[in-house]
N, C-alpha and C positions, 0 to 999 in steps of 0.2 A: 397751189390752191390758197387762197385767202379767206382765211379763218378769222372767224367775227363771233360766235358764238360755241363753247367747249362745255358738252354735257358731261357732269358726273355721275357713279352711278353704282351700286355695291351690290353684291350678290353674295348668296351661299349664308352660311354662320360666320355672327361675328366673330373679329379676331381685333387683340391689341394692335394702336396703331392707323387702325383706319382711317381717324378722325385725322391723323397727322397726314395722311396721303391727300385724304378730302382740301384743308385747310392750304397743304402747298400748292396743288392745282388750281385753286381758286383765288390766293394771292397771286401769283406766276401770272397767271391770265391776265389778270388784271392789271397789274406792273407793265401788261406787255399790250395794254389797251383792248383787252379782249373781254367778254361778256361769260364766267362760267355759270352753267346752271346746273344744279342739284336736285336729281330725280329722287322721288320720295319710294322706296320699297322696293327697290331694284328696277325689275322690267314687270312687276306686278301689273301697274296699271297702262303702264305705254304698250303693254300685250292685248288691251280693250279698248286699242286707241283713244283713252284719256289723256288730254294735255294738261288737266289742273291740279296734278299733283306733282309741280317741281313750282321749284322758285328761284330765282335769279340771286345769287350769292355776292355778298360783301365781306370787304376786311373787316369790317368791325363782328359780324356775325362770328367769325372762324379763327380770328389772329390767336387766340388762344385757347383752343380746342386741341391743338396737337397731344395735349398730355391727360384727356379725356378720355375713358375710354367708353365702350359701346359703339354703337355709330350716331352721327347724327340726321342721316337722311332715314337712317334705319334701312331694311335689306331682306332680302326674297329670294324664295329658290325658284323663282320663274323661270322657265326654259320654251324661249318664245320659239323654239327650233319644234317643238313637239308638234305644231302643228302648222302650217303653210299660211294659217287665219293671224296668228298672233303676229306672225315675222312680221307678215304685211302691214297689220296694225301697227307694230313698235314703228316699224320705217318712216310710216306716213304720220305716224305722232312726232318723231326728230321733224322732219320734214316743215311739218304744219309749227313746230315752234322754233324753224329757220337753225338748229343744232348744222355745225357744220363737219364736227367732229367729236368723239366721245370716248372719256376714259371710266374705264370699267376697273374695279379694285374687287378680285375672288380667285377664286380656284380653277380646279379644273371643270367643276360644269356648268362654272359663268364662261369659261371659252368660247363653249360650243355657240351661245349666243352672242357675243362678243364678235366671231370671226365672221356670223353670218350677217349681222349687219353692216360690216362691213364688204364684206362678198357680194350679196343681195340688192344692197346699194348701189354697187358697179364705183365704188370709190365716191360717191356723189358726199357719205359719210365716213369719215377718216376714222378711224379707232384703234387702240391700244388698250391692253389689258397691263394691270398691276398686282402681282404672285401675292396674295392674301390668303394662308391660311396657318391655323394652330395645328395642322397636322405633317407639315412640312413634307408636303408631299408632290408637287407640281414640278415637271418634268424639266428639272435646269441641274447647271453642273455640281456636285454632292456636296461645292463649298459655299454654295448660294443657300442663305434659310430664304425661307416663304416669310414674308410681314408675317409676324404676331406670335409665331414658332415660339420665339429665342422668352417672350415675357410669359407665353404661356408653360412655358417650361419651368421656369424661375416662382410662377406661382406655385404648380403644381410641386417641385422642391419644397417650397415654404410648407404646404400641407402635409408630405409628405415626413417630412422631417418632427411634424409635431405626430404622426402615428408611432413613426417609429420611439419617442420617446416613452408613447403611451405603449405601448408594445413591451418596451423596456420593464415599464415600473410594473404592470399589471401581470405578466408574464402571457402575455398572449399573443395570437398570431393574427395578423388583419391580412386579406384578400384586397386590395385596389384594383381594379378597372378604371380602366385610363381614357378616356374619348380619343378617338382618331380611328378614322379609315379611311381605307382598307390595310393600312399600312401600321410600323409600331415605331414612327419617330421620334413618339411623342412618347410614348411609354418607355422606350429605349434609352430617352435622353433625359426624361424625369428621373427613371433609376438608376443608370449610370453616374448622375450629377451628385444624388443626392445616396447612393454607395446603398439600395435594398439589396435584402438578401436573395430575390434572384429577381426579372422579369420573364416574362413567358408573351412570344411576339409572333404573328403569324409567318412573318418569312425567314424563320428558323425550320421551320416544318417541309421538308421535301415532298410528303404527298398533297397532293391536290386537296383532300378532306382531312381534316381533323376532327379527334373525337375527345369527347368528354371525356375518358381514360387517360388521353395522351397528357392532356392539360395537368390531373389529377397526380398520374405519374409522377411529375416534375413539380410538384407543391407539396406530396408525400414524402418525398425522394429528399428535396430541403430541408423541410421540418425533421426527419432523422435524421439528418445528418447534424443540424445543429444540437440536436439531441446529445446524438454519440461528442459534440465538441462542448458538452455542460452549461449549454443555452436553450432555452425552452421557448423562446418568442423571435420576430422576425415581422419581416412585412416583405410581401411579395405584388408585384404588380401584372396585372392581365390588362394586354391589351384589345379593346372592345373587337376589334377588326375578326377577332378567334373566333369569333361567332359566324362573320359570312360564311366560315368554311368550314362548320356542322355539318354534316349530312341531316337535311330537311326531315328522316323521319326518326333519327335518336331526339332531335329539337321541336318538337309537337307545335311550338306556339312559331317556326319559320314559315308554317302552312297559309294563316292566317295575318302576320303580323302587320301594321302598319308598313307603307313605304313613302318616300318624301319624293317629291315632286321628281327626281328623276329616276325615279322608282329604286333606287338605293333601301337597302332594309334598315330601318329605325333601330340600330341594335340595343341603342338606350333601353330598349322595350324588352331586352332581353338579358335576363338575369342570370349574367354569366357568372357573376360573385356567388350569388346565391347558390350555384346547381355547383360549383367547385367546391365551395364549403361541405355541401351537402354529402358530396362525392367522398371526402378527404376524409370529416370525421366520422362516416361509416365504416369506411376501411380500418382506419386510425384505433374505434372502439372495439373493434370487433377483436381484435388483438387486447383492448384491455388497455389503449394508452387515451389518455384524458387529455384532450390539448383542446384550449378555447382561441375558437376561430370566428372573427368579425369580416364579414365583407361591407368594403366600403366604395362607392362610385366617385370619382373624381373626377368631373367632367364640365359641366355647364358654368362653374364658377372661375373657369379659367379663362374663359371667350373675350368677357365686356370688363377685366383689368385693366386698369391704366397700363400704360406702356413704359416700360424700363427704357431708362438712355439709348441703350443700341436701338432698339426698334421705332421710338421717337425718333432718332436722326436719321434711321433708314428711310423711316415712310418720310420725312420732308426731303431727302434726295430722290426717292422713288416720284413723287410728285413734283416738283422739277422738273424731271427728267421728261417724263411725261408730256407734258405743256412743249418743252423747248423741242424736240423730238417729233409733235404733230407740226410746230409752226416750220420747220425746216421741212417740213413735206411728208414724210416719213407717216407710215400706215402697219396695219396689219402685223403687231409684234408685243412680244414681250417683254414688258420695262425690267429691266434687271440694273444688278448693282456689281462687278467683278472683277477685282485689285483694286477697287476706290473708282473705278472708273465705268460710265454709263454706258451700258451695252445692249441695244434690242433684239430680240430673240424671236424667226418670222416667226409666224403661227401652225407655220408647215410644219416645224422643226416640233413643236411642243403637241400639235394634234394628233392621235390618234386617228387614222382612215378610215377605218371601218366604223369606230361610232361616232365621230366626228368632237367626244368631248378631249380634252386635255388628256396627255399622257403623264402616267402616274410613274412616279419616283420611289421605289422600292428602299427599305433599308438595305445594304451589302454586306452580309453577314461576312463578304468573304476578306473583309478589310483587317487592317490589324486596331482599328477604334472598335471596332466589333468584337474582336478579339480582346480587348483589355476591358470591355463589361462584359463578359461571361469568364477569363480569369479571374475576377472578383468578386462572381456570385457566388454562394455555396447551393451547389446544385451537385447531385451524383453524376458522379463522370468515370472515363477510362479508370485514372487513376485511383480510383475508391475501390478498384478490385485487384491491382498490384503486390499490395501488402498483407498476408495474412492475417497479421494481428490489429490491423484498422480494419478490414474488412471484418474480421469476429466482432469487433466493435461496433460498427457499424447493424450488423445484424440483430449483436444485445439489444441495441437503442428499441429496436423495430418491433423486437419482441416476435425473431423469426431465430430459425438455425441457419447458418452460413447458407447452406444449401436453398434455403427456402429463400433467403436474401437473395442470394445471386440469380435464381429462377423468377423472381418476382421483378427486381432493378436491372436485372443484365442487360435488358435492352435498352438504357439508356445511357450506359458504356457505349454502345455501339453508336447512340447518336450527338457523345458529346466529342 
């Protein structure tokens, strides 16, 4: 196929980096006498078949945006798949502004629209997709990050790292909520990195629902025990994902809540900090023990960061690759990065059948990286019930008897 013009195009939440994916496909093109163009809002408005919101892209425009962050086309959770009206419009908007091929930079529910313009088209438009997200979660092998993971990590470290100081001096305990769904790579690997005293992640959890006890358990369960070890403060992180998996009617406001364009629950909207707090020091006083609990949400100030080194050099290989990849013929895949070396990945491999969006990448609790951030939390476990005289310990803190200790925490023996 001879390619003459390569649309750009972003979807989902920002993430670090993007600008640098943007910026290499559009030099690459170019270098290689081709015409990129850069769609403004994702598939917003090519879903209304509007042509007048892209613009024909220059080196001079982008040569130095890679170390910007936000996006610069800006981005949309349009899912021109939702309805058979949009698909057709986006097509016939490529179409009518002669696109002959198009790379897509998001996640897994820019997929679904990604693979269908491509499918839809009968190949007439070439496309590729570029793994963009802060929640590192789109279906590739467990040593591949998703663009903008690795810098959103590194901020949320940096913030992290000033609670805990504050945490320190003040003697108190902060609750974080970590953005990312449905998964906790990002909560996992902010608290791993930056050594909290425990995180709490949804695919720790073997039942299908979780409950506002379960959670409360394991943030109770830590604060006594740093108790019992002559520390009164900590910082725990929650990741926002705990929330899909309330049961809708302990969580009154899941009935009603906001949902985003692919109908995903806004869990932002849901005050998971708040209702643990709440949970924690009722229990906490009701015993008579005084601990000051702050919840705090970490989330939307990690997105539109400038991009650290790795992710800067990632996204200008991931766009490269991209470009070089369409012009050699090549369709329907996903631009990856793996040993240093450029590898496309179909769209078969990465979709989901039955909903046709991207298939999601699970933390693997059952690894031994998993395993060396929950040896380092303090969180009650098997072990805390072994010892007689740490376990009386343990119970002082609590302001229980052994007995009542071991009836209230045993079960979380059982699930560490």
């Amino acid at each position: 196929m001879n390619i003459k013009r390569i649309g750009i195009l972003v979807g989902g939440g920002p993430a670090p980096g993007t600008n640098g994916v943007i910026a290499a496909v559009a030099i690459e093109a170019i270098k290689m006498g081709l015409q990129p163009v850069g769609f403004h809002d994702g598939f917003e408005w090519l879903a209304e078949r509007y042509t007048d919101e892209q613009h024909e892209m220059t080196i001079e425009e982008c040569s130095r945006i890679h170390l910007d962050g936000g996006v610069i086309l800006g981005t949309s959770r349009t899912d021109i798949t939702s309805d058979s009206g949009s698909l057709e419009n986006a097509i016939a908007a490529l179409n009518k502004l002669r696109i002959d091929a198009l790379v897509t930079i998001g996640g897994d529910d820019l997929l679904r629209s990604t693979s269908a313009i491509e499918r839809e088209s009968k190949g007439a438009i070439t496309a590729v997709q570029i793994p963009k997200s802060i929640d590192n979660d789109v279906w590739l092998p467990f040593s591949v990050p998703t663009l903008g993971y690795e810098t959103a990590r590194h901020v949320g470290v940096d913030l992290v790292k000033r609670l805990m100081e504050d945490a320190r001096t003040t003697g108190r305990w902060y609750l974080g909520v970590t953005m990312g769904r449905p998964t906790g790579h990002l909560t996992l690997g902010i608290g791993k990195a930056a050594s909290v005293t425990c995180t709490v992640i949804p695919e720790e959890f073997s039942t299908a629902t979780i409950s506002l006890a379960d959670i409360a358990d394991i943030i109770e369960g830590a604060i006594i025990k740093r108790r019992a070890m002559g520390r009164n403060f900590g910082v725990a992180l929650l990741a926002e994902a705990l929330v899909e998996r309330f049961d809708p009617q302990e969580v009154a406001e899941l009935q009603d809540v906001d949902r985003d364009a692919q109908g995903n629950i806004r869990v932002s909207e849901i005050d998971l900090g708040r209702k643990v707090k709440s949970e924690v020091q009722r229990r906490l006083e009701r015993r008579g023990i005084k601990v000051t609990l702050v919840d705090k949400t970490i989330g939307y100030e990690l997105r539109c960061a400038p991009p650290i080194p790795v992710d800067a050099e990632y996204a200008r290989d991931l766009g490269y690759a991209a470009v070089r990849y369409l012009v050699n013929g090549g369709s329907g895949a996903m631009i990856t990065i793996q040993g240093g070396e450029f590898q496309a990945v179909p769209f078969q491999e990465v979709i989901d059948r039955q909903s046709g969006r991207g298939r999601l990448r699970a933390v693997d609790i059952e690894t031994e990286s998993y395993q060396v951030a929950r040896d380092y939390m303090v969180r009650i476990g098997s072990k805390d019930f072994a010892d007689e005289a740490w376990l009386a310990k343990l119970a002082e803190a609590a302001h229980l008897s052994t007995p009542e200790f071991v009836a209230h925490f045993g079960k979380l023996a059982q699930a560490s």
